[in-house]
C-alpha positions in Angstrom: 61.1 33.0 36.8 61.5 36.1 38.3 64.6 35.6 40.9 65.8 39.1 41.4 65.0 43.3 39.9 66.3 46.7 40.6 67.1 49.5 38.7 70.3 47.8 37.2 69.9 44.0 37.0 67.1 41.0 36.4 68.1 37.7 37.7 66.4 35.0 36.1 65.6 31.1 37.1 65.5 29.7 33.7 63.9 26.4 32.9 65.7 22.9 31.3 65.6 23.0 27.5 65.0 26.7 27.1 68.0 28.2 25.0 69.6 30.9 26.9 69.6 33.1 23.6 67.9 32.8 19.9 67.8 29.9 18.1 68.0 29.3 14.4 64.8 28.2 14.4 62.5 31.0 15.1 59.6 29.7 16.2 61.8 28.4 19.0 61.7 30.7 22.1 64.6 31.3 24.1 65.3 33.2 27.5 66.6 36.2 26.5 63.6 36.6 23.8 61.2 35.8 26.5 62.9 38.6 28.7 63.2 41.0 26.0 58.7 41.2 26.4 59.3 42.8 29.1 62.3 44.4 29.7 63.2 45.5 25.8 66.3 46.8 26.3 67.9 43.9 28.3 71.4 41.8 28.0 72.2 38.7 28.9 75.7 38.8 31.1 76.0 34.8 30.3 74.5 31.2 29.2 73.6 28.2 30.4 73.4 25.1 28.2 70.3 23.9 26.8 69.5 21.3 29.5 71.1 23.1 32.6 68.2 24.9 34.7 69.3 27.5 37.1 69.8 31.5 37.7 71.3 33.8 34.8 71.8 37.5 35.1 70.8 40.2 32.6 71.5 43.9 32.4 69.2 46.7 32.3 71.4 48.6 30.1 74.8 48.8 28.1 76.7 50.6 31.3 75.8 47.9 33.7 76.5 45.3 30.8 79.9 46.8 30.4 80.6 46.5 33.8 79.0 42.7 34.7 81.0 41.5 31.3 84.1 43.0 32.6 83.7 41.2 36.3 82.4 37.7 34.2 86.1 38.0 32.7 88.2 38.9 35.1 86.2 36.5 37.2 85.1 38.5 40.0 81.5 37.2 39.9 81.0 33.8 41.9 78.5 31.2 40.4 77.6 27.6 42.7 76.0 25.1 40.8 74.6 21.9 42.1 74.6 18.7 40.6 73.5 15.1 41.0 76.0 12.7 40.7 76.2 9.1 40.5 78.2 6.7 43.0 79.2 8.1 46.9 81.4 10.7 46.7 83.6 12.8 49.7 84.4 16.1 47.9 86.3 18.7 50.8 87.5 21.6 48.7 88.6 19.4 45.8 90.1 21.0 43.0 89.7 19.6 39.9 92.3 21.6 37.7 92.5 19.8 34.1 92.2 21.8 30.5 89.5 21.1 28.3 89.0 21.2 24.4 86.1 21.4 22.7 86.1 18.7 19.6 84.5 18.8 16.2 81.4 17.5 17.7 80.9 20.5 20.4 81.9 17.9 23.2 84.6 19.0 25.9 87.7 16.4 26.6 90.6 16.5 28.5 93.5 17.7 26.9 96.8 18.6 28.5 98.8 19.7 25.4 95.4 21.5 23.5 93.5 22.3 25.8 92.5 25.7 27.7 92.6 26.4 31.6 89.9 24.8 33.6 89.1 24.6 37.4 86.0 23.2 39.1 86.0 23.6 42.8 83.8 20.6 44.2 82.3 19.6 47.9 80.1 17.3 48.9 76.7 18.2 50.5 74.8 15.0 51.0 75.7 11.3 50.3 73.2 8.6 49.4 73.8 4.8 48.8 74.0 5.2 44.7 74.2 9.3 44.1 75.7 12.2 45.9 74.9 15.7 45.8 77.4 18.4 45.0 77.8 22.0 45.1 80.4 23.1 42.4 82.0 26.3 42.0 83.7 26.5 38.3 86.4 28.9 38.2 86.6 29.3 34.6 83.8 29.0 32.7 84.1 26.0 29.9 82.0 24.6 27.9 80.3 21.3 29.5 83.2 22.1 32.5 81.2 20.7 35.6 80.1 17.4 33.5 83.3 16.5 32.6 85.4 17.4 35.2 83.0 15.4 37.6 83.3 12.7 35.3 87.4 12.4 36.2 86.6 11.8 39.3 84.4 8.8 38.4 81.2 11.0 39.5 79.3 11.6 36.1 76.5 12.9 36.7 72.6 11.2 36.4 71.3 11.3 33.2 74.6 12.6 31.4 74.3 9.8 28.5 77.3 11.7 26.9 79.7 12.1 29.7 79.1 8.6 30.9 76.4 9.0 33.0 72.9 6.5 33.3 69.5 7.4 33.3 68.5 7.4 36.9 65.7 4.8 37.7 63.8 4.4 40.7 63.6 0.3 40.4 67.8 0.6 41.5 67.0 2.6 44.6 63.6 1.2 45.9 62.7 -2.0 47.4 60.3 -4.1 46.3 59.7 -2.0 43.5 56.7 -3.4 40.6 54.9 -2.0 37.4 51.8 -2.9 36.4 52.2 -5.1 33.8 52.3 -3.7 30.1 53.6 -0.4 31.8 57.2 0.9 31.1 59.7 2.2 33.7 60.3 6.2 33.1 63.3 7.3 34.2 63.3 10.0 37.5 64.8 12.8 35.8 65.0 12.8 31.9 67.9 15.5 31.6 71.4 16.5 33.0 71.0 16.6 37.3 72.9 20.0 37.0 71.3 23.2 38.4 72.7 26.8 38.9 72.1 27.2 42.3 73.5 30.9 43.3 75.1 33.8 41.6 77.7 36.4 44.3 78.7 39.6 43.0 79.0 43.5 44.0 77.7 46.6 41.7 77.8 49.8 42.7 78.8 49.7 45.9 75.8 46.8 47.0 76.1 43.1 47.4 74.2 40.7 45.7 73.8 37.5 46.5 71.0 35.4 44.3 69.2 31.7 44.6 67.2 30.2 42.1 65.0 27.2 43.7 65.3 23.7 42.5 63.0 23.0 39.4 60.5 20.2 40.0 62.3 17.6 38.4 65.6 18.0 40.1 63.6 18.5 43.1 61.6 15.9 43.2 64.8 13.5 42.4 66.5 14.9 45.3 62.9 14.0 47.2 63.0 10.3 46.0 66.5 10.1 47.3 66.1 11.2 50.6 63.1 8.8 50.7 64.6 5.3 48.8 68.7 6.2 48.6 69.3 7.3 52.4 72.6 5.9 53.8 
């Protein structure tokens, strides 16, 4: 998990459906309580939802927490997510500038008279014949932002069931595809395609930049692509 350590920071790939802090349930594990066996003293700088793999930072101590939570607000820190989304998509610099609110259910919705700030920088890097690949840089920091932003733009993404997105099944992208009888079709990712790719900051007079790999499921959905879902 281990992405990046010095003296001030941990960098941290965290896995789908690990909860960035403590649950309610205690017999849950989370990220931060996983990190806290090792480094007792840590911070978390920010979150990730539940189902969104990818790199989160932690501080080794208040001072550098002080300082990270100042650049997270003022938003001096840059953060690149990929995701996976559905249909063929030509995203050059797009900027997706629409204000979200969050409703009684925890789900985000445009909303131009209610709503707060939100812009999601989006560009394509790699079309298929049904999904596209996208790096997203989300200049504020809402909740569900990417997913529903990318979902205005007819682009939810694979395996978003509550931003309009499908499960993504390899029968729609391969030919002559067959099951043995009896034998159900499981879907090739079972959780949002959205990954947080890179983290870009400075501290202390040095430059980080930070990549968490791909986790094997996004991974190897990106492999079946290239292999069944080339243009």
């Amino acid at each position: 998990m281990i992405v990046a350590e010095d003296d001030h920071i941990v960098a941290l790939n965290k896995p789908a459906f690990l909860s960035t802090l403590d649950e309610r349930d205690e017999t849950k594990k989370s990220l931060l309580g996983l990190a806290r066996l090792q480094w007792p003293d840590i911070q978390v700088c920010h979150r990730l939802d539940k189902e969104t793999s990818g790199i989160i930072l932690f501080a080794k101590n208040n001072t550098v927490y002080r300082e990270m939570a100042k650049q997270f607000e003022h938003r001096k820190i840059t953060k690149w997510y990929h995701a996976i989304a559905e249909g063929c998509h030509h995203f050059d610099q797009l900027e997706i500038n629409k204000p979200l609110k969050i409703n009684s259910k925890g789900y985000a919705k445009i909303d131009f008279r209610e709503g707060k700030e939100s812009l999601t920088i989006a560009n394509t890097l790699e079309i298929f014949r049904h999904f596209t690949l996208i790096q997203c840089y989300p200049f504020t920091g809402r909740t569900h932002q990417i997913r529903v932003h990318l979902k205005s733009q007819n682009a939810p993404l694979a395996a978003d069931l509550q931003y309009g997105g499908s499960m993504p099944m390899l029968s729609k992208i391969k030919r002559k595809f067959s099951l043995s009888k009896d034998t159900e079709e499981l879907p090739m990712m079972n959780r949002v395609a959205l990954h947080a790719k890179s983290l870009h900051f400075n501290l202390y007079d040095k430059e980080y930049t930070l990549e968490a790999e791909y986790p094997k499921d996004f991974g190897t959905l990106l492999k079946l692509l290239y292999k069944y879902d080339k243009v």
